[in-house]
TILUMMAR-951511 format. One record per residue (C-alpha): x, y, z; residue number from 1; residue in one letter. Coordinates in nm, 4 decimals, padded with zeros to 6 digits. Layout:
N
{{X,Y,Z},NUM,A}
...
# end
This chain:
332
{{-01.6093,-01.7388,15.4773},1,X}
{{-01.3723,-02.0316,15.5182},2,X}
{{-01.1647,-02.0716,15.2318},3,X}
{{-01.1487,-02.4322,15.0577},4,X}
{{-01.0059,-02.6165,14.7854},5,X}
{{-01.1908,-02.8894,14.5395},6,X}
{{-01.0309,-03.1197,14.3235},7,X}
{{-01.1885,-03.2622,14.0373},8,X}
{{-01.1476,-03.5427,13.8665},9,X}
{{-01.0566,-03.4176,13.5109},10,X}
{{-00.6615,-03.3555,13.7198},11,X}
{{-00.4384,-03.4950,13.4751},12,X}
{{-00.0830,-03.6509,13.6309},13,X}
{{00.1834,-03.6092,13.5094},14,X}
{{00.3097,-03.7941,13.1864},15,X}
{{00.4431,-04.1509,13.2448},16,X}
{{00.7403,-04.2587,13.1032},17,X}
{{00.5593,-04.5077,12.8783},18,X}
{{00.3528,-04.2013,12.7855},19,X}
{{00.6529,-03.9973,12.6552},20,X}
{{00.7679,-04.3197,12.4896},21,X}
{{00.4131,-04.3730,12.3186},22,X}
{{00.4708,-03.9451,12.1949},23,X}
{{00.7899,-03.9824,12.0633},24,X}
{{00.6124,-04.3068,11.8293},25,X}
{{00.3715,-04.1390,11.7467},26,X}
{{00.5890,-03.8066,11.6373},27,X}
{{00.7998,-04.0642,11.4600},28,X}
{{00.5738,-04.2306,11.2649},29,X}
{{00.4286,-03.8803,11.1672},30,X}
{{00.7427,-03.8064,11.0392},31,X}
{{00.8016,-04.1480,10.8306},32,X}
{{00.4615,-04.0413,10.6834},33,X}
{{00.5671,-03.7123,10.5692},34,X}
{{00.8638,-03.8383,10.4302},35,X}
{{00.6836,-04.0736,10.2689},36,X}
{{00.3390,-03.8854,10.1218},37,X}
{{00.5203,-03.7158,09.7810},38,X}
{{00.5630,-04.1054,09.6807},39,X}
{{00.1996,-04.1593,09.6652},40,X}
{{00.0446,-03.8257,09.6630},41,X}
{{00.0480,-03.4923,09.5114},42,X}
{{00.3695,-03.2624,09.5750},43,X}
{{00.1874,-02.9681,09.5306},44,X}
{{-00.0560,-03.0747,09.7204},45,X}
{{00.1082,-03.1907,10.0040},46,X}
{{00.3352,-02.8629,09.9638},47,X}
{{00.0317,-02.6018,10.0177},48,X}
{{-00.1142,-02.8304,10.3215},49,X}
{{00.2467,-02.7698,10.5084},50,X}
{{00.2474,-02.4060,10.4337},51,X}
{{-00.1022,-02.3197,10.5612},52,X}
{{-00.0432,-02.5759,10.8698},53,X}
{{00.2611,-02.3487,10.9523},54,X}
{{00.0382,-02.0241,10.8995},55,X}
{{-00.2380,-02.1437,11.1265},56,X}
{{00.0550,-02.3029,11.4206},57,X}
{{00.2031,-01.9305,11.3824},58,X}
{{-00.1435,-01.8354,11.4363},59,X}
{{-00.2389,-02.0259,11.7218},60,X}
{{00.1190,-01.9011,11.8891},61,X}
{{-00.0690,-01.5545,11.9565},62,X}
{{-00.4215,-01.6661,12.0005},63,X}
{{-00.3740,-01.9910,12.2180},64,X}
{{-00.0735,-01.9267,12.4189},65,X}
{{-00.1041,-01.5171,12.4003},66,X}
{{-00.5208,-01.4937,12.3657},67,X}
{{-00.4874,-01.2148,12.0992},68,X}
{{-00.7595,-01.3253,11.8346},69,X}
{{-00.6062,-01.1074,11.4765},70,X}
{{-00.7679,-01.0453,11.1959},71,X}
{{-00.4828,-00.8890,11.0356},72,X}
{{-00.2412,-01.1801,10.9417},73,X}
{{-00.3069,-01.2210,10.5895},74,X}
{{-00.1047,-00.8875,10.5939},75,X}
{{00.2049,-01.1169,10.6813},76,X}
{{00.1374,-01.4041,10.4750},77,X}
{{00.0603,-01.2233,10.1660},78,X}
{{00.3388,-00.9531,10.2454},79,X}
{{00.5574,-01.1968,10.2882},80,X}
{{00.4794,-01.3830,09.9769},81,X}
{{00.5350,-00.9927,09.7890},82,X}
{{00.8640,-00.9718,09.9268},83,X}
{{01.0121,-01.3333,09.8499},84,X}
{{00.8853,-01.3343,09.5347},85,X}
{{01.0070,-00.9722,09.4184},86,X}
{{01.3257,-01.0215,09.5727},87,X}
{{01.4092,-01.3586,09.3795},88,X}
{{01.2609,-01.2353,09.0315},89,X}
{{01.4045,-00.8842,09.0263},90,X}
{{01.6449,-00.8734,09.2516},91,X}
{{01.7826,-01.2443,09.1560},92,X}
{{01.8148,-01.3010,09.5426},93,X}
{{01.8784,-01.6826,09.6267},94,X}
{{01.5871,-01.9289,09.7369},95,X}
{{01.7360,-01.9311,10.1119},96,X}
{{01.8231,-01.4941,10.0917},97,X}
{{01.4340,-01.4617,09.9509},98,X}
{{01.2995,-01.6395,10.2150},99,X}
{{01.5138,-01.4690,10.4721},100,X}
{{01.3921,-01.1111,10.2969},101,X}
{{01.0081,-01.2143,10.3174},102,X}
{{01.0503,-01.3271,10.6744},103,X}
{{01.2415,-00.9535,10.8291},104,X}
{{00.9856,-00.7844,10.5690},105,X}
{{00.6782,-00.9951,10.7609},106,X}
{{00.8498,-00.8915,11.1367},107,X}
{{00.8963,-00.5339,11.0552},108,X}
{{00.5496,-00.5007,10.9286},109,X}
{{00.4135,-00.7017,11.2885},110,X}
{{00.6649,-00.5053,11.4863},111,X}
{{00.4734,-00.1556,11.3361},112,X}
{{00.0859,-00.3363,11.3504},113,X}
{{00.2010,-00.4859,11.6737},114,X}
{{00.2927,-00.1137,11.8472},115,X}
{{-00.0289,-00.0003,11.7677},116,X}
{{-00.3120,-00.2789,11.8129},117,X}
{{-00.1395,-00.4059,12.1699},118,X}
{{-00.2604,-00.0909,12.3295},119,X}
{{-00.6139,-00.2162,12.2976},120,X}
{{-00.8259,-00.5033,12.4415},121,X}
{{-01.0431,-00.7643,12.2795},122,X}
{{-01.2354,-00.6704,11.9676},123,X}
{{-01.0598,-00.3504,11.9731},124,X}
{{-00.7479,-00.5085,11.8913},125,X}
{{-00.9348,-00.7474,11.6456},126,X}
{{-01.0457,-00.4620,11.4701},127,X}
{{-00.7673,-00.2312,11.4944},128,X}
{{-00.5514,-00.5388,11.3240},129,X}
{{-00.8104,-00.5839,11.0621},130,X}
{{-00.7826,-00.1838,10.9913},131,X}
{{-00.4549,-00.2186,10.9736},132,X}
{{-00.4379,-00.5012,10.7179},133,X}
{{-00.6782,-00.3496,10.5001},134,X}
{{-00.4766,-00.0562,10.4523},135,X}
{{-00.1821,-00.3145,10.3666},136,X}
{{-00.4399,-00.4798,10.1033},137,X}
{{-00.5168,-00.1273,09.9528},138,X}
{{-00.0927,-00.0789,09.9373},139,X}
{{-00.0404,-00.3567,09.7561},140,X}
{{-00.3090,-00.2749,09.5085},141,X}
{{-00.1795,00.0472,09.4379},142,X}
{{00.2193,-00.0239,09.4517},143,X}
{{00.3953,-00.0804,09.1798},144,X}
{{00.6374,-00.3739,09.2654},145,X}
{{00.3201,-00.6176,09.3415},146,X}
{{00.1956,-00.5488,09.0173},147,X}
{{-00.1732,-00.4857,09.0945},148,X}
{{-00.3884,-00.7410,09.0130},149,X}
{{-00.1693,-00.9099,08.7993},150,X}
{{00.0555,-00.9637,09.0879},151,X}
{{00.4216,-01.0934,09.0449},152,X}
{{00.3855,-01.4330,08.8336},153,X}
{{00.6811,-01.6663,08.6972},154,X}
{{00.8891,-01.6652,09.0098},155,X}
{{01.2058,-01.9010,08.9852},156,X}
{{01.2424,-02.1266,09.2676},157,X}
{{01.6513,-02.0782,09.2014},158,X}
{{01.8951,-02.2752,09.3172},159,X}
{{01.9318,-02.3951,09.7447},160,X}
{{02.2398,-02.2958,09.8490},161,X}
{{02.3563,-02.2975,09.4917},162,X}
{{02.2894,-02.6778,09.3924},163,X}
{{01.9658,-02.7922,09.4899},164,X}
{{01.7417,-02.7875,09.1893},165,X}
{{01.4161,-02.6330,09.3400},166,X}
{{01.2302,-02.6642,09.0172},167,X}
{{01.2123,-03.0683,09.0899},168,X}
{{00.9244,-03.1108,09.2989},169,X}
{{01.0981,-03.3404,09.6022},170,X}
{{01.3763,-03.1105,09.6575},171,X}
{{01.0892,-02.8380,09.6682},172,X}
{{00.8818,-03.0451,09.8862},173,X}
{{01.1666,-03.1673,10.1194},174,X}
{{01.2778,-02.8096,10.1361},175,X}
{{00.9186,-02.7212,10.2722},176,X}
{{00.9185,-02.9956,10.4902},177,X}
{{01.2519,-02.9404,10.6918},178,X}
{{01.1196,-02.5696,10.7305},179,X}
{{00.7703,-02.6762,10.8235},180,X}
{{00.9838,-02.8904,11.0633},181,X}
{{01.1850,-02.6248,11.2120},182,X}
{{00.9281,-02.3921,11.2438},183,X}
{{00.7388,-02.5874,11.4707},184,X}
{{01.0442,-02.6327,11.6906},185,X}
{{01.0827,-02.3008,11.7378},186,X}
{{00.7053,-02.2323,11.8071},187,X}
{{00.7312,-02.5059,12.0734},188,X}
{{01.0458,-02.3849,12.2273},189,X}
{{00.9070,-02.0304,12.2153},190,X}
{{00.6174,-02.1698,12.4454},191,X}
{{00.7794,-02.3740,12.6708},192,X}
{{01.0411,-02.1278,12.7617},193,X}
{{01.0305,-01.8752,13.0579},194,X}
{{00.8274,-01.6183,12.7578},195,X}
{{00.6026,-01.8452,12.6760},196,X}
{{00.5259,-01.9120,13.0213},197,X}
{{00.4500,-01.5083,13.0954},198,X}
{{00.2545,-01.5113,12.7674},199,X}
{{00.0271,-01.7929,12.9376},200,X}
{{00.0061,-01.6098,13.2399},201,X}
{{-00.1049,-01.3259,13.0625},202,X}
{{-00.3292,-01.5087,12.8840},203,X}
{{-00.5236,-01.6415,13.1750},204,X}
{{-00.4826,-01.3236,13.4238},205,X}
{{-00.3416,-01.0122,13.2743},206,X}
{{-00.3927,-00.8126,13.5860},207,X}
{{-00.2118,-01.0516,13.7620},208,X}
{{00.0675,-01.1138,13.5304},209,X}
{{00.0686,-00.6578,13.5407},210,X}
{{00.1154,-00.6796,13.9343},211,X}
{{00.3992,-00.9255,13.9464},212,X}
{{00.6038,-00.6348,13.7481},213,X}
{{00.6091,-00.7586,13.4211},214,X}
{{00.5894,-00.5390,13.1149},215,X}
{{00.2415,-00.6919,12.9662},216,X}
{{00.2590,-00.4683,12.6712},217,X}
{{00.6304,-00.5405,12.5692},218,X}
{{00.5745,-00.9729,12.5834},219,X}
{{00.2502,-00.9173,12.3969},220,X}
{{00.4477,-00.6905,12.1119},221,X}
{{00.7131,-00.9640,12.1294},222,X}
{{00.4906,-01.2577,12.0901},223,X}
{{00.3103,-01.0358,11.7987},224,X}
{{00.6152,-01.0123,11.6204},225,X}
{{00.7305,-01.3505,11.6679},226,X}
{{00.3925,-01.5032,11.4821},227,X}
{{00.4471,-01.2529,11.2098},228,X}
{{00.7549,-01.3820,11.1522},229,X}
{{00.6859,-01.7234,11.2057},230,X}
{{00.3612,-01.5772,10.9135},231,X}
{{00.6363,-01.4375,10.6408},232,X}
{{00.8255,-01.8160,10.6712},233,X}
{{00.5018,-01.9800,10.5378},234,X}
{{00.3858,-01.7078,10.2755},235,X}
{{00.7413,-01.7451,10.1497},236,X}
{{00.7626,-02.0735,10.1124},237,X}
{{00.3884,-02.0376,09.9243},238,X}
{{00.5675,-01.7727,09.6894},239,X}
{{00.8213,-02.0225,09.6082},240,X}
{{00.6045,-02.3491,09.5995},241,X}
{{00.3541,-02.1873,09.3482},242,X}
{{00.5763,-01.9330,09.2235},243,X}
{{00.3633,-01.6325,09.2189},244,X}
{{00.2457,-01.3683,09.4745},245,X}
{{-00.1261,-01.2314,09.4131},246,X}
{{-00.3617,-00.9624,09.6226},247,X}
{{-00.5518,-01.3396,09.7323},248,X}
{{-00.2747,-01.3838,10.0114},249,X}
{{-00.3393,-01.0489,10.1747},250,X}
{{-00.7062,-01.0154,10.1504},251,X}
{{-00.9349,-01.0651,10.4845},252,X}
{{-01.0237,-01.3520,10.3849},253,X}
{{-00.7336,-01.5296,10.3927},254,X}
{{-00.7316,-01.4130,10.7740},255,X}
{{-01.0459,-01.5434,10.8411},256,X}
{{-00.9712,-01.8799,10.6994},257,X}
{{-00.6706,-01.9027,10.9481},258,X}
{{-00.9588,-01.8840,11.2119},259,X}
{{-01.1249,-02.1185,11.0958},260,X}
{{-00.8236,-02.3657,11.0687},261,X}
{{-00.7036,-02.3425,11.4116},262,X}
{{-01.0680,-02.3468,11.5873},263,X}
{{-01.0925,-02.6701,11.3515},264,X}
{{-00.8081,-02.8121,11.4978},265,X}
{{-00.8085,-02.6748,11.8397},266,X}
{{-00.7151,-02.3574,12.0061},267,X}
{{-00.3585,-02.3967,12.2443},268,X}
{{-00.2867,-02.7028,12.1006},269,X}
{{00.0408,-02.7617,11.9057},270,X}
{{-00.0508,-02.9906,11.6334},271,X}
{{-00.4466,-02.8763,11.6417},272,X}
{{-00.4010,-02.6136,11.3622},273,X}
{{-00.1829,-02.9019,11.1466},274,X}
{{-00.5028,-03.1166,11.1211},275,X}
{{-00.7576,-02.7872,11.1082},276,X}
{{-00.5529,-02.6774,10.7986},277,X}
{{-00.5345,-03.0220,10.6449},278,X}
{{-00.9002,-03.0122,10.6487},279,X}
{{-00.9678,-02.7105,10.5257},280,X}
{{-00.7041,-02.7260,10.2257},281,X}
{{-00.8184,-03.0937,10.1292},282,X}
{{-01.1950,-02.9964,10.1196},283,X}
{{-01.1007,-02.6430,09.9254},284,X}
{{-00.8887,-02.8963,09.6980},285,X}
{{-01.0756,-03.1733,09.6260},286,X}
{{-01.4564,-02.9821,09.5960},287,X}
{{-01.3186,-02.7441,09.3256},288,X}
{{-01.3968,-02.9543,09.0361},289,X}
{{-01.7188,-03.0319,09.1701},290,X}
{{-02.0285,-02.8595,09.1634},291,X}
{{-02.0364,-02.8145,09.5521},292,X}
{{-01.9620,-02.4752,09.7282},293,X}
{{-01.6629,-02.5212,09.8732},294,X}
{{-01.7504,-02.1987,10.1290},295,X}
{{-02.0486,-02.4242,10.2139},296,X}
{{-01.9617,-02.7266,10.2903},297,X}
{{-01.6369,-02.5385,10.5018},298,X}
{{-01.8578,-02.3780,10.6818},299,X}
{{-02.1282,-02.6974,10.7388},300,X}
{{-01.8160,-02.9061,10.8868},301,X}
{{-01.7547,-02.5622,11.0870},302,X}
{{-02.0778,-02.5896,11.2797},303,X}
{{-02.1044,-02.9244,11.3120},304,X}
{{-01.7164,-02.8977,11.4899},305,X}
{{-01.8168,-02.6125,11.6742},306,X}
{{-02.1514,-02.8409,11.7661},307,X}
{{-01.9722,-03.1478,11.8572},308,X}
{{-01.6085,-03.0785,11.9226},309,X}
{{-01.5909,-02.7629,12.1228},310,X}
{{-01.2213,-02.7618,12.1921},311,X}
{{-01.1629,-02.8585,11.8404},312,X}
{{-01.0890,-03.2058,11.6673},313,X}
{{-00.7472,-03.2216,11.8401},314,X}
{{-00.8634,-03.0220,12.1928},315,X}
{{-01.0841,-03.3204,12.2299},316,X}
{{-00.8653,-03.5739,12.1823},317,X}
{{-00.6116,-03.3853,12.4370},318,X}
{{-00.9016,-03.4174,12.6786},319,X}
{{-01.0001,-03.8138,12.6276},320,X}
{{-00.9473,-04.0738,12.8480},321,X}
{{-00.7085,-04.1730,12.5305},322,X}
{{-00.5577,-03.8603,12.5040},323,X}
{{-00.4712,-03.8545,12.8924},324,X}
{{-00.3344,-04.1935,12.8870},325,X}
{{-00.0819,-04.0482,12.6147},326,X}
{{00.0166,-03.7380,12.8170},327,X}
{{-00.1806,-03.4877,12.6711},328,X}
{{-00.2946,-03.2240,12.8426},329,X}
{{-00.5925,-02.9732,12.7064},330,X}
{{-00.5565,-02.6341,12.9157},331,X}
{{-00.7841,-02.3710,12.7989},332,X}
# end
C-alpha cells in the first residue's frame, strides 16, 4: 500500500512577529490587572483565586503535558498547608522558611506516591493515587500535630524576610502574586525545556518515547514530583492567606475539584486552569449566601462546557481563527 501524507487545513504556522508582539500585550495588560484588582476588589478573594489557579496549572503540568490524570493531589495541597502552618505556629519558622518546609514536605510525599502509582497505567494509576491519598486523609485525622478536626487554626503570617508586615492584606496579596508569578515561570520553563519535551512525547506515544532509550518511568516520577511541589507552593500560600490548615484541603474532594478546574479551562493549556479556577472559586464564592447549590450549579456549567467547549473555555480559544491569528496553538 503506497504510503501518503495529507495536510489539513487546521496546520497552524508559525507565530508572526506581530503575533508575539500582540502576546506579550496581552500578558502585560494581565499583569497591570493583577496589580491592580486588590484596589477594587476583595484581597482575600483575589488571594484564594491565585492559589487554586496555581494548584490546578501544577495540575495540568502532569495531566496535559505528562497525561497522568491523579486523584491524589489534595494529599499535596492539604499536606502542604499541615506543614507550613505547623512549622510557623510551633516551630516559629519564618513566612519564606514555612513555605519552603510545606513545599520539600509536598515533594517528599510525591516522590514516595510517585514510586509507587508510575508503575501502573490509566485508571490504575488514578486509583492507586486516590488509595494513596486516602490513607494520607486518614493520617492526618489521626496525628496529633494536625489537630484532628480542629485542625491547626490562628496561624501568624510573620514577618517576610523580617520586615514585611504579612498581616496587611497587600503585602499578603503581593506576596501571593509574585509567587503565583514565579510559579508559572517555572511550570512553563519546565515544559518547554528538553524534559518537557520527553514528557510530551510520552504523552502522545509511550512506546515510542520507551524505544528511543529513554527511561519512561524515571521522567514520569520526575514530572510527578515536580507538580507536587509546584502543589505544596499553593497549599502554603493557602495556610498563610487564611491562616489555618483543616482535613478540607486533603479530602478527595478537593482533588476532584482540581479536575474540574483544569477541564474548565482546558487541558495542555498554560493559562486554561487560571480561568477554570477563577470560575469555579467565584461561583463557590459568590452562591454561598444564596440559596443555590453551589455543587449544582458547578456541575450545570460543567456539562454545558463539556457540551459546548470540548477543549475547554481556553482550548477553544487556542483553536479559533482568533486564537491562531495570536499564535496560539491547541495540541491535544
Amino acid at each position: 500500500m503506497a504510503h501518503t501524507t495529507t495536510t489539513t487545513s487546521t496546520h497552524v504556522p508559525p507565530a508572526s512577529g506581530n503575533a508575539s508582539t500582540a502576546r506579550a500585550v496581552l500578558i502585560g495588560v494581565g499583569l497591570l490587572l493583577l496589580i491592580a484588582a486588590p484596589f477594587f476588589l476583595y484581597p482575600v478573594f483575589l488571594m484564594k483565586v491565585l492559589c487554586f489557579a496555581l494548584f490546578a496549572c501544577a495540575f495540568n503540568l502532569l495531566l496535559g503535558y505528562t497525561g497522568l490524570l491523579s486523584f491524589g493531589h489534595a494529599a499535596f495541597f492539604g499536606g502542604a498547608s499541615y506543614f507550613t502552618a505547623h512549622a510557623v505556629k510551633e516551630w516559629g519558622f519564618s513566612p519564606e522558611l514555612g513555605i519552603l518546609t510545606g513545599v520539600i514536605g509536598a515533594a517528599m510525599l510525591g516522590l514516595v506516591m510517585g514510586f509507587f502509582a508510575i508503575r501502573r497505567q490509566g485508571i490504575y494509576f488514578a486509583m492507586i493515587t486516590l488509595a494513596l491519598s486516602q490513607m494520607f486523609f486518614f493520617f492526618c485525622l489521626q496525628a496529633e500535630f494536625t489537630h484532628g478536626e480542629d485542625g491547626i487554626q490562628s496561624v501568624p503570617r510573620g514577618h517576610l524576610f523580617g520586615f514585611i508586615d504579612l498581616s496587611q492584606p497587600l503585602s499578603m496579596y503581593y506576596l501571593v502574586l509574585a509567587v503565583f508569578v514565579i510559579g508559572l515561570l517555572v511550570i512553563w520553563r519546565f515544559i518547554n525545556s528538553p524534559f518537557g519535551m520527553i514528557l510530551k512525547s510520552i504523552r502522545e506515544n509511550e512506546a515510542r518515547a520507551t524505544s528511543l532509550g529513554y527511561s519512561v518511568a524515571r521522567y514520569k516520577l520526575g514530572a510527578f514530583v515536580m507538580s507536587a511541589a509546584l502543589t505544596g507552593l499553593a497549599g502554603s500560600l493557602k495556610a498563610l492567606v487564611f491562616q489555618f490548615a483543616t482535613l478540607t484541603d486533603v479530602t478527595w474532594q478537593m482533588s476532584g475539584e482540581v479536575i474540574l478546574m483544569t477541564l474548565l479551562g482546558g487541558i495542555g493549556t498554560l493559562i486554561g486552569p487560571i480561568f477554570g479556577a477563577g470560575l469555579v472559586v467565584t461561583l463557590g464564592n459568590y452562591l454561598a449566601t444564596t440559596g443555590f447549590p453551589v455543587t449544582v450549579i458547578t456541575g450545570v456549567v460543567f456539562m454545558v462546557c463539556v457540551l459546548v467547549f470540548r477543549r475547554g473555555i481556553v482550548g477553544e480559544f487556542y483553536a479559533s481563527r482568533l486564537g491562531r491569528r495570536f499564535g496560539f496553538e491547541y495540541r491535544r
